[in-house]
N, C-alpha and C positions, 0 to 999 in steps of 0.2 A: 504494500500500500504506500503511495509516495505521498508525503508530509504537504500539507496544505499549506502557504504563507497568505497571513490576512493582508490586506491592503487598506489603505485608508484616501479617501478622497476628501480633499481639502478645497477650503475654498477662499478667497482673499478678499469677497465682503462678508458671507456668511453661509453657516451649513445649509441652510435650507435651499439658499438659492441654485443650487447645481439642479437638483428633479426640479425647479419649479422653471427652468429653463429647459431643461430635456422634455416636458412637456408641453412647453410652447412650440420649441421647435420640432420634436414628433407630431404636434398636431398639424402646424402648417406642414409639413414634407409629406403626409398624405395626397396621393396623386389628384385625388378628389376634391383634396380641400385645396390645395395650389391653385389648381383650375380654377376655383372658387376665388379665390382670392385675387387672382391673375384677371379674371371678370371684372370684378367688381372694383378694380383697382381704376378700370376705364369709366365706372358711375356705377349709380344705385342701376338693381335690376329686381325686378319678381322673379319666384320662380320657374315658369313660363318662359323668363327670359335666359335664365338659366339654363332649363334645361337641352333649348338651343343649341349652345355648347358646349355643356357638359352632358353627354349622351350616357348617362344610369338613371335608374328606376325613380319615380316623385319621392318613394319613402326611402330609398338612400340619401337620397341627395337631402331630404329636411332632416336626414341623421346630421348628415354630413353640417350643417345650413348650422343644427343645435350645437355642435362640439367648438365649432370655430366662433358661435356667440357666446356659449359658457368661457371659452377661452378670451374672450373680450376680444376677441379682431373682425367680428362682424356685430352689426346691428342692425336692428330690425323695425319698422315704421308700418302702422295697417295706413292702409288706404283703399278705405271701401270693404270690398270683398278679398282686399291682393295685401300681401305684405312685401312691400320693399325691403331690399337689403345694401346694403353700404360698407364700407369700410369703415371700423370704429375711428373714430378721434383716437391719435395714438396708436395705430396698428403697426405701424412702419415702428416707432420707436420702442413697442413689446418686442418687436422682433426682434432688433439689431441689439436691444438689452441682455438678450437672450445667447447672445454671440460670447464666445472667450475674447475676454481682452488680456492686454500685459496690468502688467500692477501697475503702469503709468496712466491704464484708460483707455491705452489706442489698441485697434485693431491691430494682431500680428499681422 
């Protein structure tokens, strides 16, 4: 049986922040949800207009529609019978928050 060594993962603002970054960016690196994002980055859409093109199922895609609003990088407006969707205030700078930087701040 060969010896196991633990490892430990650190971080240089704090523990929590490393999962709460690998779920942001696991959720946006979703093929579906990229799509999603990559849409919506051009304007608000329904989704009707969505599924245009993003060609999966209506109840994927409103899975898909939920995980990226729980994540805070979409958001959602009724109008009428239709709910628009948009890119959150702040989506671009969840994300790139999301990125490893140096201990100085910048992008390696």
């Amino acid at each position: 049986m060969a010896d196991a060594t633990a490892v430990e993962v650190t971080s240089a603002t704090s523990p929590a922040q490393p999962a709460d970054a690998l779920t942001m960016l696991s959720t946006a690196a979703d093929p579906v949800r990229w799509a999603v994002l990559r849409r919506l980055a051009g304007g608000q859409a329904c989704v009707c207009e969505l599924q245009e093109t993003i060609p999966v199922a209506g109840n994927l895609l409103s899975y898909h529609l939920k995980v990226l609003r729980e994540a805070g990088l979409v958001t959602a407006s009724r109008r009428g019978r239709w709910i628009d969707y948009r890119l959150a205030p702040g989506a671009h700078t969840l994300l790139t928050s999301a990125l490893p930087t140096t201990p100085e701040g910048r992008t390696p």
